[in-house]
N, C-alpha and C positions, 0 to 999 in steps of 0.2 A: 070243319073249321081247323081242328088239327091238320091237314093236309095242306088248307092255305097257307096258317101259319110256319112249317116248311117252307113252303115255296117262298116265304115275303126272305126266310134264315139265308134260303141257296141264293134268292136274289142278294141279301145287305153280302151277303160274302164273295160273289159276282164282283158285285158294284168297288166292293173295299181293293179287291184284285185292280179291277179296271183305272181305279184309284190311283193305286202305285205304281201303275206298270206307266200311267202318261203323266202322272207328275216329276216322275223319273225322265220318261222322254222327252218333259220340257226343259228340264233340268238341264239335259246331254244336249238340250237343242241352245237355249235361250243364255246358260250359264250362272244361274242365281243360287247363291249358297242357301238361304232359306229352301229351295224348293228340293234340296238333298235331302236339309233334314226331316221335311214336310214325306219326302218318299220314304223313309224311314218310317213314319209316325203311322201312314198309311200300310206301310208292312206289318207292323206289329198287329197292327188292328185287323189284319185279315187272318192271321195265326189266333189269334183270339175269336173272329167269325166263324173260322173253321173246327174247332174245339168248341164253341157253343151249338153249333149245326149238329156235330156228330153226337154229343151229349142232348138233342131235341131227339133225333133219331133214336135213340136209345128209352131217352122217357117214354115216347110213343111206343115203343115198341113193346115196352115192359105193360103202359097201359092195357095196349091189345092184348096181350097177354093177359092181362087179372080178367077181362072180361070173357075170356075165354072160360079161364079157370070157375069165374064165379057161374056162367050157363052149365059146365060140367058137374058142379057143386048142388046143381038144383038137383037134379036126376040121382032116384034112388039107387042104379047099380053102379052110380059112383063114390058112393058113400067110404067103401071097404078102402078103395084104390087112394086118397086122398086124405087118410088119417093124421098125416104131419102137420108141420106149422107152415105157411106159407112162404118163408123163404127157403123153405126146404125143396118145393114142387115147382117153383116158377125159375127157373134160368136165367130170365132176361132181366128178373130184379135183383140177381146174385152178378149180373156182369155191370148193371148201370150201379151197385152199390161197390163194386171195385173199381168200378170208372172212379168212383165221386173219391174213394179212402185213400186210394194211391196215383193213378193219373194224374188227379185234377191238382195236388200238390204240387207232382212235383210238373207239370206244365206252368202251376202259378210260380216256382225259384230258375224255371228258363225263362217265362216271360220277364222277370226281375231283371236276370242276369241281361237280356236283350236291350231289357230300356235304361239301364247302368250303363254299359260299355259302350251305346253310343250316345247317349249326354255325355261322357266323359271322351268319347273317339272325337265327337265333331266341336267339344268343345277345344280340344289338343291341335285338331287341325285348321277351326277360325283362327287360331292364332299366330299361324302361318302363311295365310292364302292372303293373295295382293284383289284389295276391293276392286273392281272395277263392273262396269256398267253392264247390264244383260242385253247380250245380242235382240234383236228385232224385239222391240218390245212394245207393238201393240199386238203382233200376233200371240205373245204370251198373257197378257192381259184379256182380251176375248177366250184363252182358250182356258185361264183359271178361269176366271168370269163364271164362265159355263158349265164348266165341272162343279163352280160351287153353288151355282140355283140346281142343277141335278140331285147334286147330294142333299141337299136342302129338302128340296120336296120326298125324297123317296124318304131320306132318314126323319124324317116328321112323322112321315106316316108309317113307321113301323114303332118310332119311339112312343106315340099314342096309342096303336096297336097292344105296345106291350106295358103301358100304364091303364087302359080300360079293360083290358079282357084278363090282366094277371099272368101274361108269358114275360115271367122275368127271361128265358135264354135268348130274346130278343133284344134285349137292353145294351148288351155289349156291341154287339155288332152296329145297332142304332145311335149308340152314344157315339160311336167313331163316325158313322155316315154324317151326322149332323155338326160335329169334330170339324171332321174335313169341310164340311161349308162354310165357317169360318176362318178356317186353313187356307180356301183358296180364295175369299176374300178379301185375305193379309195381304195375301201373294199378291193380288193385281194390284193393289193399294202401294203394297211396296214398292215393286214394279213401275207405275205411275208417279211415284215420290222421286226414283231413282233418273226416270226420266226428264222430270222436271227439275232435276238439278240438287237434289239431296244423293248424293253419292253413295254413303253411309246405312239407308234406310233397309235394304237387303241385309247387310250384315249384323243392323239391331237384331233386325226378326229374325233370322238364325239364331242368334244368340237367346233372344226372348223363347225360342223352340226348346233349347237345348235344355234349359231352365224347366221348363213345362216337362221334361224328358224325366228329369231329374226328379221332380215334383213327383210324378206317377210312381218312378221305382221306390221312392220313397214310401210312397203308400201302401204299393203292394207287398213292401216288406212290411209294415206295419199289420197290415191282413193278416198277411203268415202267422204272425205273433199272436195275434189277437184270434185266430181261429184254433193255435194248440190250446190255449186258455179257455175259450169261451165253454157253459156250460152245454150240454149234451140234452136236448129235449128229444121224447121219442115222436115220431110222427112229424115233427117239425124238419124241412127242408132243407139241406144245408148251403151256405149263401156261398157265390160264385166269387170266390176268392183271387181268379185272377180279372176281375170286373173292377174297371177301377171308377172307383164314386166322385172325384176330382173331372175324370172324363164327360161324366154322366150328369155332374151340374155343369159345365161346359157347353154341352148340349140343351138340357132344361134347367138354367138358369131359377126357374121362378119354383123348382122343386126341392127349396134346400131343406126345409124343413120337413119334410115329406121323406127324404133320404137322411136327414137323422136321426128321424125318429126312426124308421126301417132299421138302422144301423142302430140304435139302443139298444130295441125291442131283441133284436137277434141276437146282439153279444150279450147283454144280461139274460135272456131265457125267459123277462117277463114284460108286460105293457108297461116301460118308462114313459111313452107321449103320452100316458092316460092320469100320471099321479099330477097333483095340484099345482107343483111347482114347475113342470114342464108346459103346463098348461095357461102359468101364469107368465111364465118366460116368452110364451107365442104371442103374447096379447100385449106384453110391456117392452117387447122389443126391438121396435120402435125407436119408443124414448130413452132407453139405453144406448142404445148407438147413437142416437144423436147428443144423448150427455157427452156419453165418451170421446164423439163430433170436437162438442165444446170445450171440453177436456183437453183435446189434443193441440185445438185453436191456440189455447189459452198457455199453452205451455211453448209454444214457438214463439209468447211473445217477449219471454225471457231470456239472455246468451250470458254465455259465461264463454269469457276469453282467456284462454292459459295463461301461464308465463312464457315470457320470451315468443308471445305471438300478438299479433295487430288485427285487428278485422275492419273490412267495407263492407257497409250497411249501403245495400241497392234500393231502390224504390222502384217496381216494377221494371225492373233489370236496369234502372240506370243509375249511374250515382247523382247522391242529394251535394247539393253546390254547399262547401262548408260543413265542417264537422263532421265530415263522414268516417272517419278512421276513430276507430275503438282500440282503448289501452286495454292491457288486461283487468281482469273482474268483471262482476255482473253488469247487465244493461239493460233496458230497455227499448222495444222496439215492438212497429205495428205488427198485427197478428200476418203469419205466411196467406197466401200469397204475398200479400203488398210490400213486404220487407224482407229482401231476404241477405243474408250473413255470409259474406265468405272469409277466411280465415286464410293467414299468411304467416310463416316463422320467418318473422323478419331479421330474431338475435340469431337464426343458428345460420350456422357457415356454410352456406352449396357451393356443389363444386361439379365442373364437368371438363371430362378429358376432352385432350387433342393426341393423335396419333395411332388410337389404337378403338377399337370400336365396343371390345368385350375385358371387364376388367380379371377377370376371373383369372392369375397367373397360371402358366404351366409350372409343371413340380418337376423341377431338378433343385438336385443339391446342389449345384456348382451352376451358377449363371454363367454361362458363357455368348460369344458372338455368335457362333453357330449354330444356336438355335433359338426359337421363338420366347421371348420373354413373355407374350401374352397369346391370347387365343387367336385375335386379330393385329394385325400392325400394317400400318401406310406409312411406304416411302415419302420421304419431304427433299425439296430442293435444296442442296448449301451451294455454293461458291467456296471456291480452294486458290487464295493468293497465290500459293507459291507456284503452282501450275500455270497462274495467270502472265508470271513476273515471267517464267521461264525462257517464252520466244521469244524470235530475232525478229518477227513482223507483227504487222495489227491484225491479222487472220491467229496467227499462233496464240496472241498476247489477247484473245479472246477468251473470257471468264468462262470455261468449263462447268458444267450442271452436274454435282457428286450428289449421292443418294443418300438418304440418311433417316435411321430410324431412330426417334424421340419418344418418349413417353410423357405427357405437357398435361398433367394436371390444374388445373385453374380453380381455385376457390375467389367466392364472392360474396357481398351479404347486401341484403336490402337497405340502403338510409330512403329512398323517397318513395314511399307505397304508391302513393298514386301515379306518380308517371310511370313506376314498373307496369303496373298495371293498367292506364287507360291510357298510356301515350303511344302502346303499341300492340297488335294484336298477340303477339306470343312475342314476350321481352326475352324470356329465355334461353328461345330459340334463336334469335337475332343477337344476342351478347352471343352464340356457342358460333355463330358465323361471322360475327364481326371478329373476336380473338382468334379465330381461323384465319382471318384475312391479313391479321395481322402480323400474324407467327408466319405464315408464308410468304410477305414481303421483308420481315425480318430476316430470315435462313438466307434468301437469297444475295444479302450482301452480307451473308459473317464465311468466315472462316471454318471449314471443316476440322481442320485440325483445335482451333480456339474453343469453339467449343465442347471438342473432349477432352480438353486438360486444361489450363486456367480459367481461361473465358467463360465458363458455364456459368457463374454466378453471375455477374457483370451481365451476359447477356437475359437471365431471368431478370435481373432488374429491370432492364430495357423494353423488356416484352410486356412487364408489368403497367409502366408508365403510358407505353404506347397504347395499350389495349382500355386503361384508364381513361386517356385524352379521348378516344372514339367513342367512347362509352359514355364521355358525360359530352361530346359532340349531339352525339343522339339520342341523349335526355334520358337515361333507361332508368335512373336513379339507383344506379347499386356503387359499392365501396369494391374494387379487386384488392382483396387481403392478401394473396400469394400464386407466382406464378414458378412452378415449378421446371427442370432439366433435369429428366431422371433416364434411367436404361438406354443410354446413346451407345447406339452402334449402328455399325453398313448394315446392309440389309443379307440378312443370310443366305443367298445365294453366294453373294461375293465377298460374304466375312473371312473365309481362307485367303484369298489372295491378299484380302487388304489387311489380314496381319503378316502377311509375308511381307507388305510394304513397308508395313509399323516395323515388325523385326529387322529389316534393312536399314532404316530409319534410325531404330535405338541403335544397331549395331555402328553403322558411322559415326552415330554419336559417343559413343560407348569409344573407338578408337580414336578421334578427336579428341577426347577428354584424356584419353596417355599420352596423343602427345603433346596436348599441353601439361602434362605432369609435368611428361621427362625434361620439356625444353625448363620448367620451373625448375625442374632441379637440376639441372645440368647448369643453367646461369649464374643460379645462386652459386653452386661449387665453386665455378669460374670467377665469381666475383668474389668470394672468398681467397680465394686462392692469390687472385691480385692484391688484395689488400694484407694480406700476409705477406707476400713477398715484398712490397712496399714498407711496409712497417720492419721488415726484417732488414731491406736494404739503409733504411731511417737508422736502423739502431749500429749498421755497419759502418754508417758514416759517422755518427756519433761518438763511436767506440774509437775509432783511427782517430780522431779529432781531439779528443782529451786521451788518448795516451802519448798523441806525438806533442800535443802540448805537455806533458808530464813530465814525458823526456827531454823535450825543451827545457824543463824547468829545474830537472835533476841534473843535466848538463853543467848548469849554472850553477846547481849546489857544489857541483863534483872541481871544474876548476876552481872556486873558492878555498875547498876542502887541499886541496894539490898544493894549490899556489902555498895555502899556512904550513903543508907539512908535509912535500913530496916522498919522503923514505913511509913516516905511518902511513899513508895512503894510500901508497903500493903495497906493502906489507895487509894492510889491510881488505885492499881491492882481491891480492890475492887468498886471503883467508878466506871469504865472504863467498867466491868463487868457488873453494874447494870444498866448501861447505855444503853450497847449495850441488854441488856435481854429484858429493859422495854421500849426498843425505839417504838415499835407497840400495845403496852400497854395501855387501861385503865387506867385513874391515878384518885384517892378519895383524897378530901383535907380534913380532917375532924379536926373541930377546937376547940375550947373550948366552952362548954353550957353555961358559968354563965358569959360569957360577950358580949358586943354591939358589933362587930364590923359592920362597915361599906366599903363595899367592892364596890369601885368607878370602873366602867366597862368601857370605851373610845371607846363608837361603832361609830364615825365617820370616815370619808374615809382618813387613812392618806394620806397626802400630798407628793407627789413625795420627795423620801429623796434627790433626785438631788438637789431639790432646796432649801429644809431644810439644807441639810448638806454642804451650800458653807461657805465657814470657815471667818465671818465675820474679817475686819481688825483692826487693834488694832488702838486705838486713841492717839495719846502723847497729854502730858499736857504742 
């Protein structure tokens, strides 16, 4: 029987080979992500069949062994030769007990690390790969089909084998055989789904895989743990730690209780399925799951809606005509299935970009034109007047297509729940292509240049309005709160040239602007200038005009003055003359030689004539 039981270990580890090696090739043939990771699942399992085989090999072999030793044992001239303890004398139970102390660990933190790294490898790379349809698929349908009545039947019949006769090292290998017949039951199911027009159903079950992946390593680190703890019985077996018991009700379903108890009895060291209360739990539990059933019924038939959120209450996925929109606070509603709750933030503000596909900014300290503002950026079409205005024909005077990169934020909020939601299959997505549609007939008549220096605001408004009017065109029921003009620049190829054109650009203008200085101030001089010399020539005419009437006038005094008194007026014309000729004049007193006189000088400081000249008062007698 032992030899059979062998043979069924090398057959499940055969079969688990054969396993992976064609659901791999259907894999490379057909193209279904599911059946990667199904090739996967089947790998492990065969590294696991093959580590249960060599550990049967081992047991048998130590068997043979004791029975050797015990026929030696009988016979008196072996009495002397045999005086140790038994694991002294036998080898094959000192290699299968280093197998079990140090091997079998650390094979159970490889298998760990195995079934970790890819739930988390193929969950990394579902979320990269473009779904699409598996090549020839009914030849992949027949050929899981078939793989999985194979595994089916053989894994049955070892998994019974080793639940009636007590070969647990059969249980791993057989939990994966009968594994895989559900494995490739998904597969054609899948397969057949994706065919009939569910696109998606292959990448569920992937993902459902990956999950299950997850699950396992979970467990068998939990093994680990629980086997440096558990207590130490002598005699008692030690349990296959990289056997995973998740797999193995997978397989037999209707053995759960049968493997918890297994798994009590072993981590505690004594019969827990045998005390009262496990015994009452097998018989009442039942009616506990179905409480709990009720339990769970009965609490879906209450919702509590946030703040600042709305909810539609469906009735068998449709909505109820009137009153189907929930305020926040509690509510009532019939128990799941028949009602079910979806939930909307209709007060907070969403928002989705135009221009750039990743928001995550690049880090530099200095934003400049020549390099990427964001991770992704798409060119958009403007129109450039002055390029337009430029030619002498209607070829020339043809609107030019400039390049231009935008970063077009858009926020929006919900005001009508229901037509967001049942007027169109994804309102969302239809507002992020309609304000696309709109921003790109917008750019195409503004101004490149307008829009990097005044106009950006003026044209957010525009864009706002317009994307508005389409939007309540097509009933979407949202409010556009703000449309943003943010990181405009050419497009970084040609951001060098086009500030060589801006610099050309400021610089004309730059030169333009002195010489409207200098003309401002050169005219202004000029007309100062004029009006000086006018006002100066005003005051020349003025001046000649009242002195030649003066002298008119003193003329007239002068023959008056003549005619009363010709000698005083000569006499005096001439004084008044010599007067005024010798007033800055030199003057010589030159006196007579042949007398004394004496000439008395007065150089003291006169006296303030204030006070000399107060006009003393007269005395009466």
């Amino acid at each position: 029987m032992e030899r059979n039981t062998q043979k069924i270990g090398l057959l499940n580890l055969l079969l688990l080979l054969a396993a992976a090696g064609v659901t791999l090739a259907l894999t490379l043939y057909s193209g279904t992500l599911a059946g990667q990771v199904a090739s996967a699942i089947f790998g492990i399992g065969f590294l696991i069949a093959a580590v249960s085989y060599f550990q049967m090999r081992l047991e048998d072999r130590e068997r043979l062994e004791r029975l050797d030793f015990d026929e030696l044992k009988k016979t008196k001239s072996a009495e002397s030769l045999f005086t140790g303890s038994d694991e002294e004398t036998l080898p094959a139970y000192q290699s299968r007990l280093q197998f079990d102390r140090f091997f079998v660990p650390g094979f159970a933190l490889l298998v760990l690390a195995l079934e970790g790294s890819a739930a988390g490898l193929f969950w990394r790379w579902l979320n990269t790969v473009t779904v699409t349809a598996p090549k020839e698929p009914t030849i992949a349908i027949a050929l899981y089909s078939t793989l999985a009545i194979l595994l089916f039947v053989l894994g049955k019949y070892a998994a019974n084998l080793a639940k009636f006769e007590g070969q647990r090292l059969l249980r791993p290998a057989a939990s994966f055989l009968v594994l895989g017949f559900y494995l490739g039951a998904a597969l054609a199911v899948a397969i057949g789904w994706v065919w009939s027009g569910g696109i998606r159903a292959d990448f569920i079950l992937a993902r459902s895989l990956c999950v299950l992946l997850g699950l396992v390593a979970a467990e068998t680190l939990i093994n680990l743990i629980l086997e440096i703890y558990r207590p130490r019985v002598k005699g008692q077996q030690s349990r296959l730690i990289y056997e995973s018991r998740l797999v193995g009700l997978l397989g037999q379903p209707e053995g759960i209780f049968s493997t918890a108890a297994q798994a009590l009895d072993y981590q505690f060291g004594f019969k827990v399925s045998e005390t009262w209360f496990y015994q009452f739990l097998q018989k009442a539990i039942a009616w506990i799951i179905l409480l709990q059933f009720g339990v769970l019924i009965a609490s879906t038939m209450v919702v509590f809606i946030g703040p600042g959120e709305q909810g539609l209450i469906e009735r068998f996925g449709k909505p109820i005509a009137g009153g189907n929109i929930l305020e926040p606070g509690p509510h009532l509603k019939l128990p799941w299935p028949i009602d079910a709750i979806r939930r909307f933030r209709t007060q907070e503000i969403q928002s989705f970009n135009i221009g750039f596909a990743n928001e995550e900014k690049e880090s530099h300290k200095v934003v400049l034109w020549t390099v990427k503002h964001y991770k992704e950026e798409f060119n958009l079409l403007v129109a450039s007047k002055e390029q337009s205005q430029s030619g002498t024909n209607a070829v020339e005077r043809a609107v030019p297509a400039d390049l231009l990169t935008i970063s077009i934020p858009v926020q929006f909020q919900i005001k009508d729940l229901i037509a967001w939601e049942y007027n169109h299959t994804d309102a969302s997505k239809l507002l992020e292509k309609i304000a696309t549609r709109e921003v790109v007939r917008f750019l195409v008549g503004a101004d490149i240049f307008d829009l990097m220096s005044s106009g950006r605001d003026a044209a957010a408004q525009d864009l706002k309005r317009l994307i508005q009017e389409r939007s309540d065109e097509y009933k979407l029921g949202v409010n556009i709160v703000f449309v943003g003009l943010q990181d405009i620049h050419p497009p970084v190829k040609v951001a060098p040239k086009f500030e060589e054109v801006v610099a050309a650009r400021q610089e004309s203008e730059a030169r333009l602007r002195v010489a409207e200085g200098y003309a401002a101030r050169v005219v202004t001089i000029a007309k100062a200038e004029a009006e000086r010399k006018i006002h100066e020539a005003e005051a020349y005419r003025a001046r000649k005009i009242a002195g030649a009437a003066a002298q008119g006038e003193q003329f007239k005094s002068q023959v008056l003055a003549y005619q009363s008194s010709p000698e005083v007026y000569l006499q005096r014309s001439y004084l008044n003359t010599f007067s005024r000729g010798s007033a800055n004049a030199r003057k010589y007193i030159v006196t007579a030689t042949n007398t004394h006189d004496v000439v008395t000088l007065n150089l003291e400081d006169k006296i303030r004539s204030d006070i000399l000249d107060i006009p003393m008062p007269s005395v009466r007698k």
